[in-house]
Each structure stands twice: as C-alpha cells, then as structure tokens.
C-alpha positions in Angstrom: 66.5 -61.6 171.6 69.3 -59.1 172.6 72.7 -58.2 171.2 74.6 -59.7 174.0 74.4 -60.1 177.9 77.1 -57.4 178.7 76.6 -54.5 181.2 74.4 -52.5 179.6 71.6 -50.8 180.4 69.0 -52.3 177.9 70.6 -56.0 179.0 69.9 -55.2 182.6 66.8 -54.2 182.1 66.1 -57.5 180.1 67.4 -59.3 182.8 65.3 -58.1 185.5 62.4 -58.2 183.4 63.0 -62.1 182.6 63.3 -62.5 186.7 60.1 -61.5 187.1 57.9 -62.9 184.5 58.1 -66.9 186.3 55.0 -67.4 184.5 56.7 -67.7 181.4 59.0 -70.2 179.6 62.3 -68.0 178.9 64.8 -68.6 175.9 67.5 -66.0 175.2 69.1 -65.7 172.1 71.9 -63.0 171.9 73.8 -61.8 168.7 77.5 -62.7 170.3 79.2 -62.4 173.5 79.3 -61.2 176.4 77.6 -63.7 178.7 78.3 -61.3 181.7 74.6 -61.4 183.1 73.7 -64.9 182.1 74.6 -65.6 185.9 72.4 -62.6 187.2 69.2 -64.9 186.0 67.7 -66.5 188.6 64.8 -68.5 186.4 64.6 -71.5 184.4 66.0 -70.2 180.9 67.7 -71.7 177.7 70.4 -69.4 176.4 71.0 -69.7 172.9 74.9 -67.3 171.9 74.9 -66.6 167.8 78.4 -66.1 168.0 77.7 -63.5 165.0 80.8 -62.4 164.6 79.2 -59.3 161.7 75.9 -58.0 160.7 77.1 -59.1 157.3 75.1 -62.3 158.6 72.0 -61.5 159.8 70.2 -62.8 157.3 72.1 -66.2 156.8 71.3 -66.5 161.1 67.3 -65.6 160.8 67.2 -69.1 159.1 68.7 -70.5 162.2 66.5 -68.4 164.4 63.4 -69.1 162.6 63.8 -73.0 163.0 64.6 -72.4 166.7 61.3 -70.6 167.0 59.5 -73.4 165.3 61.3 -76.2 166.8 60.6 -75.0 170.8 57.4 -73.8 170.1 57.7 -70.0 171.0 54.4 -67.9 171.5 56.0 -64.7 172.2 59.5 -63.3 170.2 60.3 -60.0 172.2 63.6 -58.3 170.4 65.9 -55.9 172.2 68.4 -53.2 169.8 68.6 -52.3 166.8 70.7 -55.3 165.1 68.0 -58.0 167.4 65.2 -56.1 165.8 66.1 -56.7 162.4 67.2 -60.3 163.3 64.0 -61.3 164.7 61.7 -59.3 161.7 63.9 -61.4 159.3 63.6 -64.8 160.9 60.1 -64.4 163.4 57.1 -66.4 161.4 54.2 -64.2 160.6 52.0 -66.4 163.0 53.9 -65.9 165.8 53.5 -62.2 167.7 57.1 -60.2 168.0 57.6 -56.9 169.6 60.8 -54.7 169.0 61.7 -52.4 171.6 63.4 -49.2 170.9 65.8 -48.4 173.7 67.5 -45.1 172.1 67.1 -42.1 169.8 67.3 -44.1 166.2 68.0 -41.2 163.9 70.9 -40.5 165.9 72.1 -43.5 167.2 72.0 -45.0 163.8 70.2 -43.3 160.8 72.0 -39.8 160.7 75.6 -42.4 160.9 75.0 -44.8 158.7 72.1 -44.5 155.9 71.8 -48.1 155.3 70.6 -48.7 158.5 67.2 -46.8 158.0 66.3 -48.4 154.2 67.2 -51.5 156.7 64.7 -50.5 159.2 62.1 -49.4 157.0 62.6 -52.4 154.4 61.9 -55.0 157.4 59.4 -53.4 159.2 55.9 -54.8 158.6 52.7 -53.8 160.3 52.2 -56.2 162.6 55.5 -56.0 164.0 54.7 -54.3 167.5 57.2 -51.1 168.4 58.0 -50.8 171.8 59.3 -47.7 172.9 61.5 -46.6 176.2 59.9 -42.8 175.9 57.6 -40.9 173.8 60.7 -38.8 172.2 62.0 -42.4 170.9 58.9 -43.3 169.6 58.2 -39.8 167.9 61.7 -40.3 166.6 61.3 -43.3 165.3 57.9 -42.4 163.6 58.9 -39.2 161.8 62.3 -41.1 160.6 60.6 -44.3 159.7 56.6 -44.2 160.1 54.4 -46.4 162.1 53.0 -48.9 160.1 51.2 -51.1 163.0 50.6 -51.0 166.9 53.1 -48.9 169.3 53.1 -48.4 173.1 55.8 -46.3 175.3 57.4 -47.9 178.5 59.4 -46.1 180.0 61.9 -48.0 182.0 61.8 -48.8 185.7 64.0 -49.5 188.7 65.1 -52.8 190.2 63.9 -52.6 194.3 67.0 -52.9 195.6 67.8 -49.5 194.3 65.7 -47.9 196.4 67.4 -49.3 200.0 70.1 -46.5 199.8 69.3 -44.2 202.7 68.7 -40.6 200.4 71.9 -38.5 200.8 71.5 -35.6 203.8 75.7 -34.6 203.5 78.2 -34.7 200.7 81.9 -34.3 201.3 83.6 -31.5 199.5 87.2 -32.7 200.8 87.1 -34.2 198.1 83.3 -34.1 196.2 83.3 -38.0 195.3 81.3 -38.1 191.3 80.8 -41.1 189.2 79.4 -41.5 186.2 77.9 -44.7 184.6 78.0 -46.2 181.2 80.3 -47.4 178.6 82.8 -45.5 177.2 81.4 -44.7 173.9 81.0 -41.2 172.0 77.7 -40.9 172.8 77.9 -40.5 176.7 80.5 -37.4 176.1 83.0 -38.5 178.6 85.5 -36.4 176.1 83.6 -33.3 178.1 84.3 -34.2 181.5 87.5 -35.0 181.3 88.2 -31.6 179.3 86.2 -30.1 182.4 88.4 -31.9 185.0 91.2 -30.0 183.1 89.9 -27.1 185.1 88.8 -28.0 188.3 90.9 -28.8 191.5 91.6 -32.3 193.2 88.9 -31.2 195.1 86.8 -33.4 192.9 87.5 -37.0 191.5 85.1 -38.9 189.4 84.9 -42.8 188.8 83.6 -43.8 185.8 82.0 -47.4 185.3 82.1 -48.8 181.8 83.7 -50.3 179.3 84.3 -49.4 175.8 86.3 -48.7 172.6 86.7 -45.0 174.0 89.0 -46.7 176.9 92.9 -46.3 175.3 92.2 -42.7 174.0 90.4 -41.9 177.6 92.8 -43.4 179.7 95.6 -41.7 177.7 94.1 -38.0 178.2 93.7 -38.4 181.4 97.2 -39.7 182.0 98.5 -37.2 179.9 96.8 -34.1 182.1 96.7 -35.6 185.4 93.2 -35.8 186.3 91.5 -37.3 189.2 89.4 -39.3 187.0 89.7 -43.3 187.0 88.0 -45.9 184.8 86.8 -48.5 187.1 85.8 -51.1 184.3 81.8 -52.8 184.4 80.3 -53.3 187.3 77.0 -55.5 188.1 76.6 -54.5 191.8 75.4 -50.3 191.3 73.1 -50.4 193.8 76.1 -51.1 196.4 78.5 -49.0 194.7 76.3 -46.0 193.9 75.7 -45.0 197.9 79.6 -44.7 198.2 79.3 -41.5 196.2 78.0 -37.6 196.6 76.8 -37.1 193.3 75.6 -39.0 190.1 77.4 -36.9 187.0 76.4 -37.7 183.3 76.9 -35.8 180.2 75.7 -37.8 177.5 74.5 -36.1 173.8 71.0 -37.9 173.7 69.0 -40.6 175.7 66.2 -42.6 175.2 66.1 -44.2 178.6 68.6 -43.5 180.9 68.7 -46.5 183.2 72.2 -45.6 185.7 70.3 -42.1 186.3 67.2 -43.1 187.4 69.5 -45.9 189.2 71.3 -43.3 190.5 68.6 -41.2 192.0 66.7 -44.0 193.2 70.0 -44.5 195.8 69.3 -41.2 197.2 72.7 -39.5 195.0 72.0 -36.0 193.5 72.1 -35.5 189.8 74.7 -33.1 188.2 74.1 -33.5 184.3 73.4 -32.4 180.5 70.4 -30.1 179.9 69.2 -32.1 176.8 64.9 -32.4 176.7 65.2 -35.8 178.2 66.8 -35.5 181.4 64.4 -32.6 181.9 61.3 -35.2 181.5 63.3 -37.6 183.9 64.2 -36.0 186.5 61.1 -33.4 186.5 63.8 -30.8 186.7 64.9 -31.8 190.0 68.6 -31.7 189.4 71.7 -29.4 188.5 72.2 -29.0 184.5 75.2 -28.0 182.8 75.0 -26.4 178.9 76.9 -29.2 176.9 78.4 -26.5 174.3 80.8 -25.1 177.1 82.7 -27.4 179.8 83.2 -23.9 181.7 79.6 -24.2 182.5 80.0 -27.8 184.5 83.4 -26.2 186.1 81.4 -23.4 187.3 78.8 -25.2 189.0 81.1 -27.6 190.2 83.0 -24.9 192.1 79.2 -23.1 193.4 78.8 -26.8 194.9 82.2 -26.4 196.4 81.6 -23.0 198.2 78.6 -23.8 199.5 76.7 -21.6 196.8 74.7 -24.0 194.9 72.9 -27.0 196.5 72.3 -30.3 194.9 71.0 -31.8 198.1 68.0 -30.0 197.8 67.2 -31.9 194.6 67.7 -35.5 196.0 64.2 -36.1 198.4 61.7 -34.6 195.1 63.8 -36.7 192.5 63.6 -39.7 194.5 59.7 -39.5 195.0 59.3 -38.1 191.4 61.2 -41.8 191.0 59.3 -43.9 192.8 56.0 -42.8 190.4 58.0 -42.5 187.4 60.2 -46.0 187.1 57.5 -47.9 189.0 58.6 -51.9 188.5 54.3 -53.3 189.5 53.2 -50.6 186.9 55.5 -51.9 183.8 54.8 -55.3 184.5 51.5 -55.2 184.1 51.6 -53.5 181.1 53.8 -55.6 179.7 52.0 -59.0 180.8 48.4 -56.9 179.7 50.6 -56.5 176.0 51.6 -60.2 175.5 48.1 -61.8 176.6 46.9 -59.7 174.2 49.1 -60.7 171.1 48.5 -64.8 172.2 46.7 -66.4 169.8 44.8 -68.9 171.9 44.9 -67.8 175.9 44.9 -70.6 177.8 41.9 -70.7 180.6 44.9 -72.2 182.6 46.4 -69.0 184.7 49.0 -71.4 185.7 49.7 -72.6 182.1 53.3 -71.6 180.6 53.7 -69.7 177.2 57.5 -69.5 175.8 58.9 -66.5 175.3 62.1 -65.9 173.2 64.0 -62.5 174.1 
C-alpha cells in the first residue's frame, strides 16, 4: 500500500522491490493517482487505485481495504508513507502481519507542520504493528517523537543494477560544468537555494532539474525572471540513462531519510556536490563536496574552485561508488526483507515454491 505510483523515490523503490520478490502474489493498492510506474512492473500484480481524493476519508476507505484484505486472502500488508500507514493500521485485521515503512524524518516532514498528524500517528499505532525504517536517524526520530510500542528494523535503501553500468566519471567539462539535481519540486529539497545560488554564478554552469511539483510556477518564474541557466525537465523514469549525461549530481535538500537519486547518482560514477546535513555525511561516508545550507555563497564558492581547477570532485567518485556498492547492496536487503516476512507468517508453508499474497 503506497500513496500513488508517481516518480518518487519511495514508489521506485516499491517497484523494484515488487520485481523481485516472484515468489510472492502482489496486490497494490495506492491512495489516488498517478499510475506512472504501474507499467515499470514486470510481475503478475492486481492494482487496486482508491481514487481518495482527501485524507478526510481514510477512515470511510479502511472499510473498503479491510474487505479487500479478507476477500483475496492477503498474508502479508506492507504500507509505504505516511497517509498508507495510517490507512492500512485502520483497516489491516489484527490476524494478519503489516509493516509500515518510514521513508523520511517524521517530525519534520509532518509532526513539527501539522500537529494532528502525530496524535494520528500515535492514536493508530499498536504494538504489533512492525516499523520499518529507511535509516537509523528515521527510526530514532520516529521513536523519540512517537515511541516504539512493538518490533522495528532499519533498511536502508538499495540501488537497482542497472545503476551501476555507468562507466565512473575520469573528466568533467567546465565549458560548461553540466549539474542536475533530482526530486520533485517541493520545499523540502531547497531548490529555492540553488536557484538563488545560480543568481551568482556564470553560464559557465547549467543545472537540469528532474521533478515535478507544486513549487513548478513559482520556480519557473524566478528563474525566468533572473535568467538562469537552470531548466525544469519534468519526471523522468529512465535516470540511469540520463544520469551519465552529466558531470556532477547537486542536491540541496533540508533533511533526508533515504536519499534514493543520490545513491542513484553515485552509483553512475557522477560526483556529489551537496548539503552538509548528518545524513548525507552517513551516505556518502564523506566522500563528496558539501556546501553550508545557511549561505548560497558557500555553494558559489565551491562551484567556482571546481571551475579553476582548485577543488576536485573527481577524486570523490571511485571511494563513493565502492562505499555504494556495500552500502545500497540489492542481495543484502532482500534477504532481510524475505527473512522479515517468513517470520511474521503465521503458518509457513513446507512448500518453498508455495505463493503467499502480499498487499503493498
């Protein structure tokens, strides 16, 4: 169970996941469009779209849900997001095993904005809901704002294969240095910061941001309005071909939990020029270029080292990609994640090729 099936980087995750797991019987129920990655699913699934146009009805849909669940038979209810969460703790029977995964900092993505959505949290959580976390600072978060009441694990997220084709990047071009930046255009990923940044740089450096989001008008307006060499270049499903076609991975986001388009990013080979906030520093291992997020001079001043030849994110790339490799390991999360739902199955069949349904 998900919000939707749009480009994000919780969906993709999902969907990789679900393209892996062919042991399993899939159903997918999502909150309301988009469909996007429906297509990107290349196993036997049922889809099942809410249409839930507000939240105001979560709990006139859990009754839908919950005779879903009981109608198909589902073994296994894993939720994805905040809104999903609460969904499936409304509607999940108590017989039937459900894990939440936590794919971002709560108390800021939610609690510190809007009260109502930690009494929400904390009213429908029940101890044998099982947490799922992305990292150890969402968990931590997530305890000290809410407590843990039950059983919690931390995965951190991992990379797709074909990420890791990319030939690691031996040159940039600094006529002009090429950056993108992934994710949608929302307040959290600070895009307001580069484009004040670009304000002072030279056309020496473009960016190409993939995304969509509220934040487009206002964006595309300031940039407009100043000139910039920045362009919004809408959602994109194919990153691992795209990515290559740059010299550096930017991103200046306020908090992460798990931030999928970076590890993406450095598992093409692409250097990393972004915020120093705690978890990018656990990420990356330190092996990339941070800029202070309370001054954009800081980013146009390494920006312009890079230019002159005086700063070198190449020699980040080859010990961030290996860091990668141990760090966003697909094998390693699958196992755990198959290990974590054999152990919540009531009655294991002796079959191994016997198939339990799973509702995400």
């Amino acid at each position: 169970m998900i919000d939707s099936l749009g480009l994000g980087g919780a969906e993709q995750l999902l969907v990789a996941i679900i393209n892996d797991l062919h042991e399993f019987e899939h159903h997918i129920i999502i909150l309301n469009d988009p469909e996007d990655l429906n297509q990107e699913i290349t196993v036997d699934h049922q889809l099942v779209n809410l249409h839930m146009a507000s939240h105001l009805k979560l709990f006139t849909q859990a009754k839908k849900v919950r005779q879903y669940i009981q109608q198909n038979g589902i073994d296994i209810v894993h939720s994805h997001l905040y809104f999903s969460n609460i969904l499936a703790r409304l509607a999940v029977p108590a017989t039937v095993p459900l894990f939440n995964s936590l794919h971002t900092i709560s108390s800021l993505d939610n609690y510190c904005k809007h009260k109502l959505t930690l009494y929400i949290d904390q009213w429908t959580y029940r101890k044998r809901h099982h947490i799922v976390a992305v990292s150890k600072q969402v968990l931590d978060d997530y305890k000290q704002w809410v407590g843990l009441k039950g059983a919690a694990t931390v995965l951190n997220n991992f990379i797709d294969d074909e990420y890791f084709q990319a030939p690691a990047k031996k040159t940039i071009s600094t006529h002009p240095l090429r950056l993108v930046a992934i994710g949608n255009l929302k307040e959290v990923k600070n895009y307001r910061y580069l484009v004040e940044a670009f304000k002072h740089l030279s056309n020496d450096v473009t960016l190409d941001i993939y995304g969509e989001g509220a934040l487009r008008p206002t964006l595309e307006k300031e940039i407009e309005n100043s000139h910039l060499p920045i362009r919004l270049m809408g959602a994109q499903n194919q990153l691992h071909k795209v990515l290559p076609t740059y010299d550096a991975f930017i991103m200046s986001s306020l908090f992460e939990g798990g931030p999928l388009t970076l590890l993406q990013a450095a598992a093409c080979g692409l250097p990393a020029i972004i915020s120093d906030i705690p978890r990018f520093h656990d990420v990356m291992d330190d092996h990339a270029v941070f800029f202070s997020l309370q001054n954009p001079m800081d980013l146009v001043g390494k920006i312009n080292a890079i230019l002159k030849g005086e700063l070198s994110i190449l020699d980040h790339v080859k010990p961030a990609l290996e860091h990668i490799r141990r760090f966003a390991k697909k094998e390693t999360y699958l196992a755990k994640l198959r290990q974590l739902y054999q152990s919540k199955l009531l009655h294991p069949s002796s079959n191994p090729q016997a198939f339990e349904q799973v509702a995400f």
